[in-house]
C-alpha positions in Angstrom: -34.8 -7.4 -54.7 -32.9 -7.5 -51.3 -29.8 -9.0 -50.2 -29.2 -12.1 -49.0 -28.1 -10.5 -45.4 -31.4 -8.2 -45.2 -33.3 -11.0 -45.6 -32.1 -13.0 -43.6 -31.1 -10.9 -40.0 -29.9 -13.7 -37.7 -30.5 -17.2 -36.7 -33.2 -18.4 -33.8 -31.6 -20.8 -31.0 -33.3 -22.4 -28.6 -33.6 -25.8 -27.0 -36.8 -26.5 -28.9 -35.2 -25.5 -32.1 -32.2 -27.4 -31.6 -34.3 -30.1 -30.6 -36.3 -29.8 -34.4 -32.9 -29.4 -35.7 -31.6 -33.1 -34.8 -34.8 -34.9 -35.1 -36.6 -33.5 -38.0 -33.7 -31.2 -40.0 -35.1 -27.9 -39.6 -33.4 -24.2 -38.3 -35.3 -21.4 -37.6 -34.1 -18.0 -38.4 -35.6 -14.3 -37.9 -36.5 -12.7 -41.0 -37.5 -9.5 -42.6 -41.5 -8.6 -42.0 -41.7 -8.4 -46.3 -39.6 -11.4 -47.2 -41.7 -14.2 -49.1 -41.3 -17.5 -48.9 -39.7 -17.5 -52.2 -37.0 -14.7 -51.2 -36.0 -16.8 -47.8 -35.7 -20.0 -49.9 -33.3 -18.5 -52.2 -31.6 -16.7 -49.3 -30.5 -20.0 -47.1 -29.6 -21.5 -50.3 -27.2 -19.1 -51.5 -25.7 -18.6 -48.3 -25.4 -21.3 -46.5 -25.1 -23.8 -49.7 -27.8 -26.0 -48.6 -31.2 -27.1 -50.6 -34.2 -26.3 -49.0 -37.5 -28.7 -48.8 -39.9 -26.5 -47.1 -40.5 -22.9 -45.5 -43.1 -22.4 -42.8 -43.4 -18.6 -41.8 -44.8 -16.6 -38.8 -45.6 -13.2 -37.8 -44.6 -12.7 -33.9 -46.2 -10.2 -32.4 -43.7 -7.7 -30.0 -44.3 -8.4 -26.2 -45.6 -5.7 -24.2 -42.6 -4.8 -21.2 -42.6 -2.5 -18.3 -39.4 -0.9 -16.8 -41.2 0.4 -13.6 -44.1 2.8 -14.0 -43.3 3.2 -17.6 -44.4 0.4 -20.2 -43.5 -0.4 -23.8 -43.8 -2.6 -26.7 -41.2 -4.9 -28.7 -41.4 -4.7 -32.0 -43.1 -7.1 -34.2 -41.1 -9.6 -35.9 -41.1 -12.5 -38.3 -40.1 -16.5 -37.8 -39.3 -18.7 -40.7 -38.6 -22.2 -39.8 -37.3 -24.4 -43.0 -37.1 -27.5 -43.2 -33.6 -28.7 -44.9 -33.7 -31.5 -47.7 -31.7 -35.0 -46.3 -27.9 -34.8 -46.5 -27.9 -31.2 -45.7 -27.3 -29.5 -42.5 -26.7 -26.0 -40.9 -23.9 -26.2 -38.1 -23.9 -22.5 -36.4 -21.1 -23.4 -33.9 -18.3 -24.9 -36.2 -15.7 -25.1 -33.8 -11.8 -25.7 -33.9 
């Protein structure tokens, strides 16, 4: 089984995120292509102490990009957003 930090590789923040995350409680974060639901559950849990209602997961495909005559490809990626239970919340920019 993986660790909790190759599971999870970074959090997802955008306005429409943020938006989700005051009105309805969810984050978003950027996961590893094999995680399950099950392993990403566990994940936040552990390490950001929260409990976790639901898990919704996505497979993004790469964008295609050009840099002059010469094109490439991003590389595929994965979205979960989950949906934190009531009481809980995920603050990424504690501050002083």
């Amino acid at each position: 089984m993986k660790a909790n930090r190759e599971i999870i590789i970074r959090p997802i923040i955008t306005e429409k995120i943020s938006g989700l995350q005051e009105t309805e409680n969810k984050v978003a974060f950027m996961v590893d292509k094999d995680a399950n639901k099950i392993e990403i559950r566990k994940a936040i849990e552990e390490r950001f102490e929260v409990k976790v209602k639901k898990v919704a997961t996505m497979n993004m495909a790469g964008k295609v990009k050009r840099q002059g005559r010469f094109q490439g490809r991003r590389a595929h990626w994965k979205k979960a957003i989950v949906t934190l239970r009531e009481g809980f919340t995920i603050d990424f920019f504690e501050g002083n």
